[in-house]
LUMLO-148162 format. One record per residue (C-alpha): x negated, y, z; residue in one letter. Coordinates in steps of 0.05 Angstrom, whole numbers, plus 5000, padded with zeros to 4 digits. Layout:
x:X y:Y z:Z resn:A;
...
***
This chain:
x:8157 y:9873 z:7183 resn:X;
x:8151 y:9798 z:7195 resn:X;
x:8084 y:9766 z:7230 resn:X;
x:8077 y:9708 z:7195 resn:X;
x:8040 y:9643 z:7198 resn:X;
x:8039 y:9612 z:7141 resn:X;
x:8006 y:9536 z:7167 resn:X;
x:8036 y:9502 z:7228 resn:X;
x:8038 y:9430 z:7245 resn:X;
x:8087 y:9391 z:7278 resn:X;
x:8100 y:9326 z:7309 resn:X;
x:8118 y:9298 z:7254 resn:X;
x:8052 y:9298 z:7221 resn:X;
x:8008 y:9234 z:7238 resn:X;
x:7958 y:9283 z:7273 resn:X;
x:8008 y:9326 z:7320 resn:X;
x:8041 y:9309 z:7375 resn:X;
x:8073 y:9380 z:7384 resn:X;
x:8145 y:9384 z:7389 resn:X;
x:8198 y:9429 z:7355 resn:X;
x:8222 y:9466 z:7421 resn:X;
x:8148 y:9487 z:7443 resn:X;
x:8127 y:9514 z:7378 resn:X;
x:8183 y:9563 z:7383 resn:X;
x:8164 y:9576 z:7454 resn:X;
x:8098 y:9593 z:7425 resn:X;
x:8119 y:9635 z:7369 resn:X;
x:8173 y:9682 z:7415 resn:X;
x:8107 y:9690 z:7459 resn:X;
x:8063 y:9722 z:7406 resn:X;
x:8121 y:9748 z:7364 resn:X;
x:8116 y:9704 z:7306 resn:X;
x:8180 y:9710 z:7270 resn:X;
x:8160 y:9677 z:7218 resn:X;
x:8124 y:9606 z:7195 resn:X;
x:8113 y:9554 z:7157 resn:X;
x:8119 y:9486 z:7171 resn:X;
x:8065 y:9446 z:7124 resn:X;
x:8068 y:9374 z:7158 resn:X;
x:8031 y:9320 z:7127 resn:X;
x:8065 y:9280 z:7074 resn:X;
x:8144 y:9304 z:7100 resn:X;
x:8179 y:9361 z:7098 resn:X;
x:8231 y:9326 z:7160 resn:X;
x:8193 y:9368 z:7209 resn:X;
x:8212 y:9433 z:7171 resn:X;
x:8281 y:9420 z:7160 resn:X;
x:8285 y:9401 z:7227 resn:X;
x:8265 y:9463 z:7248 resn:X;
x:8300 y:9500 z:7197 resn:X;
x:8353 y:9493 z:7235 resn:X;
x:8343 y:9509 z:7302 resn:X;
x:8283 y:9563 z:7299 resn:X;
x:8317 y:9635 z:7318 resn:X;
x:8267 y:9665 z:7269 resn:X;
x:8250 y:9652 z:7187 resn:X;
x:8218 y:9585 z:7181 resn:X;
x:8190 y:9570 z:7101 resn:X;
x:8203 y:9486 z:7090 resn:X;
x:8133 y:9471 z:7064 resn:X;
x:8098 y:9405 z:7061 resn:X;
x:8021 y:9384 z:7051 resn:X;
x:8026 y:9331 z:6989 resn:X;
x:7963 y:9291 z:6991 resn:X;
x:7949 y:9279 z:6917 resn:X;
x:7888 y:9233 z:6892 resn:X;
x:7846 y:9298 z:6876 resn:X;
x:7864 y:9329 z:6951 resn:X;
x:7921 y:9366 z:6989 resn:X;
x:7965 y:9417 z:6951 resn:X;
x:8021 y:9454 z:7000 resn:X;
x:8090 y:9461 z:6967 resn:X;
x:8128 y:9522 z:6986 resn:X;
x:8207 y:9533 z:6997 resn:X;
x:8220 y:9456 z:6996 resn:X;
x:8287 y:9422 z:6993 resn:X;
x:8255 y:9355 z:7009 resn:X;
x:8196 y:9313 z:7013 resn:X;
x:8148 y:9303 z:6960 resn:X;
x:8118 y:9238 z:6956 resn:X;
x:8038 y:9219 z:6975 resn:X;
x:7991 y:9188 z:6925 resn:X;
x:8007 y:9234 z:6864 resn:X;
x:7967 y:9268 z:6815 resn:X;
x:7961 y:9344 z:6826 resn:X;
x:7997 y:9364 z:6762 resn:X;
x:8056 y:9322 z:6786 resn:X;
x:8053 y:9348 z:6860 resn:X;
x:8056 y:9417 z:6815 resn:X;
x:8124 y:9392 z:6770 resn:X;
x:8157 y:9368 z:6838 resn:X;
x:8155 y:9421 z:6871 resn:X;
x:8175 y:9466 z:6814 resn:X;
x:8225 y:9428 z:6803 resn:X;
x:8255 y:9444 z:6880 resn:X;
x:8244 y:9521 z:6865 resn:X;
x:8181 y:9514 z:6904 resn:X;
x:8108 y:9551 z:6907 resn:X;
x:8041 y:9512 z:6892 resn:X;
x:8004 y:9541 z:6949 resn:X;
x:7928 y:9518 z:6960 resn:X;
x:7908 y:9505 z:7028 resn:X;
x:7832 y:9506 z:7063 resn:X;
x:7807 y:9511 z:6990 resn:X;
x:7734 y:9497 z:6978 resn:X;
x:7735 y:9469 z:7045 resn:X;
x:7664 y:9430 z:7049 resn:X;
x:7683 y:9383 z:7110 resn:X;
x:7742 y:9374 z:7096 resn:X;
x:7762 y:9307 z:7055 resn:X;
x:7828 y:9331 z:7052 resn:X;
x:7814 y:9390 z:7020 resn:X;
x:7835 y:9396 z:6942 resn:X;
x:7771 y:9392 z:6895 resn:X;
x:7730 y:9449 z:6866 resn:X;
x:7738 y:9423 z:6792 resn:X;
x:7813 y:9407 z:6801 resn:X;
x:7828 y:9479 z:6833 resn:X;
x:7806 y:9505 z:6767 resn:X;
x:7840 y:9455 z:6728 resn:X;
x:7914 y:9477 z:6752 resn:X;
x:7885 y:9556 z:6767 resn:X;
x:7952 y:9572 z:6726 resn:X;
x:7997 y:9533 z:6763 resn:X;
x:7976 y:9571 z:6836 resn:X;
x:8026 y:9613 z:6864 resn:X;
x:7992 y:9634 z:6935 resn:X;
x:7929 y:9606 z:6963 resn:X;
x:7904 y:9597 z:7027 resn:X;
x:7845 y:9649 z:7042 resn:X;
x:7848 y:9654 z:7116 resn:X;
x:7858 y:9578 z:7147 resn:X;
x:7836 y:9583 z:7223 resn:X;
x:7808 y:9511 z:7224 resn:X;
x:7753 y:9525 z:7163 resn:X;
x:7694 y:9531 z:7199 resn:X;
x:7654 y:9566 z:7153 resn:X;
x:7659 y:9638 z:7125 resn:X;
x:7625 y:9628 z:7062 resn:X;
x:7692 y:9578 z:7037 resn:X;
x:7740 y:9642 z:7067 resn:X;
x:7694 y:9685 z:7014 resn:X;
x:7700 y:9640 z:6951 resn:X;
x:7775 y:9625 z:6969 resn:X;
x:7791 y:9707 z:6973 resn:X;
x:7745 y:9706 z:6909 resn:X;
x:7771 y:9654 z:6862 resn:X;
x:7855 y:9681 z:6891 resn:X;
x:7822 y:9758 z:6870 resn:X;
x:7793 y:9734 z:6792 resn:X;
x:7865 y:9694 z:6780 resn:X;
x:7912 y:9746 z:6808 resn:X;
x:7947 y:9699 z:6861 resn:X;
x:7963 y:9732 z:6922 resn:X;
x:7923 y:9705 z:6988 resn:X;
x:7957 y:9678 z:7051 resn:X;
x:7946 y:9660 z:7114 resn:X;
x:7952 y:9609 z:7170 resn:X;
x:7924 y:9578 z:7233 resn:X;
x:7929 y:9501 z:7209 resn:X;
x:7956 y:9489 z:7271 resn:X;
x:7958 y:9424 z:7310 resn:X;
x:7970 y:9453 z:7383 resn:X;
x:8009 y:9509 z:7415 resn:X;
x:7953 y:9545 z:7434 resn:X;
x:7928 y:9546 z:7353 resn:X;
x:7996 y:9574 z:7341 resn:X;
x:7974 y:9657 z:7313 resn:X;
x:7898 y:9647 z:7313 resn:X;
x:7914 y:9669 z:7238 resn:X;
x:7972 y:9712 z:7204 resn:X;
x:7999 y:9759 z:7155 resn:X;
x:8039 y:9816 z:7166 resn:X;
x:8087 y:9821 z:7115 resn:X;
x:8162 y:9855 z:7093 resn:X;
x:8217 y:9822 z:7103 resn:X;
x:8243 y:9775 z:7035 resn:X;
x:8297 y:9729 z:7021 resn:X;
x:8270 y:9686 z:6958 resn:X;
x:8206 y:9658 z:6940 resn:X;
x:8197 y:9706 z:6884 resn:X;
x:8210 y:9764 z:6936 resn:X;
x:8150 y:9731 z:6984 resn:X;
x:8105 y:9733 z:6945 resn:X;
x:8110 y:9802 z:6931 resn:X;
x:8110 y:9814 z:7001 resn:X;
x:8050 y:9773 z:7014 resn:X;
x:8021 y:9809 z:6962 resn:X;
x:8033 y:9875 z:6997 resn:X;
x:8008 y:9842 z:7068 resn:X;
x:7959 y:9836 z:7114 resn:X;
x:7910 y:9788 z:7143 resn:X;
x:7889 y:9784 z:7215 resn:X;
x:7858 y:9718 z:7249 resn:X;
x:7800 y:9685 z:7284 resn:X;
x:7763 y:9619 z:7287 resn:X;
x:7798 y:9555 z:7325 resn:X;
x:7734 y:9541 z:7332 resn:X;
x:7707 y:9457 z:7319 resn:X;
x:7744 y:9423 z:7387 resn:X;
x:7815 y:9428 z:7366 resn:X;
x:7797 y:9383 z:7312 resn:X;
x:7781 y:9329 z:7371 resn:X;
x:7855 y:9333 z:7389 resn:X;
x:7882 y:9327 z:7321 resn:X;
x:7832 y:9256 z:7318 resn:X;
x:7857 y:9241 z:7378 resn:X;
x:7940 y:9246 z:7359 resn:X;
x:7921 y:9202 z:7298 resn:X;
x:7889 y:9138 z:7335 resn:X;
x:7948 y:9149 z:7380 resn:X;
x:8001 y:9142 z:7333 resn:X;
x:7956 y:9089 z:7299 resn:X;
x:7963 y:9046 z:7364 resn:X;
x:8039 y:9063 z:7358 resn:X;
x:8051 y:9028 z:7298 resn:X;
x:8009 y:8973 z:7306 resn:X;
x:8047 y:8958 z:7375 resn:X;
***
């Protein structure tokens, strides 16, 4: 069985400074042996660690369309910002990539992929998101584990994390697989554990991004 988190952050999001080597540190610690890497607007960071993780690492990506964030799955390369959802969708179907959905129906969350759109590309959703540790509020867990129950798309899980110490605060236990097709029927056969973050790691993540604002502005 794999213990998998399916949301992890990196330093090469603009909000993260964590590096490669101490997320893998991490993971060995709590026997994860088994993440995503969904950095914002590249999949560089996943690659990257592609190839030096001693565990399975999934090349995923947040894609910030102009209707909200849609996470592409089993990536070759990076998906451009800025797009509409449907062509985030054809992009990363066209790398053999999943349309996952992550912090859905997220209420405080700009970021987060809108209500109406969700529904609009329903069809296109491979996996979504219905544990994300950083969603403060249970009631958007509920309608996320709702809508993925009514549609038949299997529900995953991750922390959303932007630190070391957010690294397993949510997971999925799930059998081993070697294609995407083969995940999803093991995330369909897993299971969910996880907590809160709780509201302060969000301070750090604010405080990565005026950093690296300050960084290119020097």
């Amino acid at each position: 069985m794999l213990k998998a988190d399916l949301h992890i952050h990196t330093r090469y999001s603009m909000d993260c400074q964590t590096p490669l080597d101490k997320i893998i540190s991490r993971c060995k610690e709590l026997g994860i042996n088994c993440i995503a890497i969904a950095d914002h607007g590249t999949a560089e960071g996943a690659l990257e660690m592609q190839k030096i993780a001693p565990f399975k690492v999934i090349v995923a990506e947040e894609i910030l369309t102009t209707h909200g964030e849609i996470m592409g799955m089993f990536l070759k390369e990076t998906i451009p910002s800025g797009i509409t959802p449907q062509e985030a969708v054809k992009r990363i179907r066209a790398q053999g990539g999943l349309v996952n959905i992550p912090h859905p129906f997220e209420t405080i969350r700009g970021s987060a992929l809108k209500d109406a759109m969700i529904d609009e590309i329903a069809a296109d959703i491979d996996l979504m998101e219905v544990l994300n540790s950083r969603s403060p509020f249970p009631a958007n867990t509920n309608k996320a584990k709702a809508f993925a129950a009514e549609h038949n798309i299997p529900g995953g899980a991750g922390s959303d994390a932007h630190t070391t110490l957010e690294i397993g605060n949510a997971y999925i236990e799930i059998p081993d697989f070697n294609t995407p097709e083969e995940f999803l029927k093991s995330v369909s056969a897993g299971k969910i554990h996880g907590k809160r973050s709780g509201v302060f790691v969000n301070i750090v993540s604010f405080c990565a991004r005026v950093k690296a604002k300050l960084s290119r502005r020097s």
